[in-house]
N, C-alpha and C positions, 0 to 999 in steps of 0.2 A: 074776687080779683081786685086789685089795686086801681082802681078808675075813678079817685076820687081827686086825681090832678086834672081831668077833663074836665075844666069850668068853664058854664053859658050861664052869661045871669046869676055868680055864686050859688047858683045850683049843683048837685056833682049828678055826673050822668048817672041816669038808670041801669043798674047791673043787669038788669035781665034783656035787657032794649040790645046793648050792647053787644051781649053774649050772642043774642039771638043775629045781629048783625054780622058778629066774624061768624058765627056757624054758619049761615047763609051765601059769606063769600066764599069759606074753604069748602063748602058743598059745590058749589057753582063750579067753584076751576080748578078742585084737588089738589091745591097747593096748600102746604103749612103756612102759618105764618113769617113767619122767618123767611122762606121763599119769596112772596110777597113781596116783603122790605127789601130784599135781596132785588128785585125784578124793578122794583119801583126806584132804588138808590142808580140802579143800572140806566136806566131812562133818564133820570133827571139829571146824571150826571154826561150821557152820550148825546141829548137833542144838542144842548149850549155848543158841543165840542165839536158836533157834525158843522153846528151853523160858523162857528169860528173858519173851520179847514172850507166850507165854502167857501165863506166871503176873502181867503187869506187866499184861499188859488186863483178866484178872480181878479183878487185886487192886483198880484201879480203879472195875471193874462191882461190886464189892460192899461197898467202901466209899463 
């Protein structure tokens, strides 16, 4: 697999180390990877938006 743009210390990461990581996570919570990205793009993009419609309904309520 292509893992040779993950550089620490112009090292490229360990294929096997790696492998052995996603297998471990898609074992864990039976999601593809794709899903994952899917799940994680979902959060990163809804915490910012929930704290915006917070602070933008208070600021509202109290002015």
């Amino acid at each position: 697999m292509p893992y040779n743009y993950l550089l620490h210390h112009s090292e490229s990461v360990d294929p096997e180390l790696i492998e052995a990581i996603i297998h471990k996570i898609i074992s864990i919570t039976g999601f593809s990877s794709f899903t994952m990205v899917v799940i994680l793009v979902i959060f990163m993009v809804s915490i910012p938006l929930l704290i915006m419609i917070f602070y933008f309904t208070n600021f509202k309520r109290n002015n």
